[in-house]
N, C-alpha and C positions, 0 to 999 in steps of 0.2 A: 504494500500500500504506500501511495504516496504520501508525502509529511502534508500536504493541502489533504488530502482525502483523511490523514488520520487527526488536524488540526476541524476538520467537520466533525467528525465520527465525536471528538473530546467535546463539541461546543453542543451539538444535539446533546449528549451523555448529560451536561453540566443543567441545561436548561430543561431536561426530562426528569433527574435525578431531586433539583433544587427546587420544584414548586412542588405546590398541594396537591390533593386528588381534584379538588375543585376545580384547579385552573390547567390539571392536565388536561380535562376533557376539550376544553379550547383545543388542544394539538389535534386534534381527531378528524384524520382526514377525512372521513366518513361526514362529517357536518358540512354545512355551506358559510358562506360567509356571512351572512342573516342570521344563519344561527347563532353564530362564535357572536355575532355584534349584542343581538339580544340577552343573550345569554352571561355578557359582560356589563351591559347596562343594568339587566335583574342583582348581578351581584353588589356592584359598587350602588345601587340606589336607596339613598338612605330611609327609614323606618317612615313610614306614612306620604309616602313620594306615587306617584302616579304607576312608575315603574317597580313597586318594591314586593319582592313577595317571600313572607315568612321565611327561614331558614329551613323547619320542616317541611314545606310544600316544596320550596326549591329542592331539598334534600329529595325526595316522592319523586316528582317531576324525573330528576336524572334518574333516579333508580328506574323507572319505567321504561329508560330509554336503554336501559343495560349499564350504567355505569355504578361502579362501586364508589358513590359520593355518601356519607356521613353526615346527619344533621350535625356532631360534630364540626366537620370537618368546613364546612358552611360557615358557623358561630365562627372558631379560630381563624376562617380567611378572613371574616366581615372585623372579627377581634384586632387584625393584625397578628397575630401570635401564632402564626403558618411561616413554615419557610421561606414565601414569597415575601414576605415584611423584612428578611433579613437579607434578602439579593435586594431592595430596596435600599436598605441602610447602607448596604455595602459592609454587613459582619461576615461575608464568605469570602 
C-alpha cells in the first residue's frame, strides 16, 4: 500500500474510531444527503425548537432503521460528554 492510501486508511480509522454511535450513523453510505442533513438538525436542535425531538424517540427512530443508537448515547452526544466533544476540544 501506498503511504497516501495508508495516510486515508489512518484518517477514515481516526474519524470512524473517534465519534459516537450517534454520529457514526451520519457515515452510512446507505443514507442520502436529506437524511444525514435532517438527521443532524434533529440532533443539534435544542429542547422545544421546531426541529427537536426527545432523545428516546430519536433513540426509537434509529433503532427502527437498524442502527444500534442508545437513548444513552443520544443524552451524552446532546451532553457533550461523547467522544465527539473531545475531537472538538482538541483532547485527542
Amino acid at each position: 500500500m501506498s503511504l497516501a492510501g495508508r495516510i486515508g486508511q489512518a484518517n477514515s480509522e481516526y474519524h470512524t474510531k473517534f465519534i459516537c454511535k450517534l454520529m457514526r450513523v451520519t457515515l452510512d453510505p446507505k443514507l442520502s444527503q436529506g437524511d444525514i442533513d435532517a438527521l443532524i438538525t434533529t440532533i443539534n436542535s435544542p429542547p422545544l425548537s421546531e426541529n427537536h425531538i426527545a432523545s428516546n424517540r430519536l433513540a426509537l427512530a434509529l433503532r427502527a432503521e437498524g442502527y444500534d443508537v442508545s437513548i444513552s448515547a443520544v443524552e451524552r452526544h446532546r451532553r457533550g460528554s461523547c467522544p465527539c466533544s473531545r475531537i472538538k476540544e482538541g483532547q485527542l
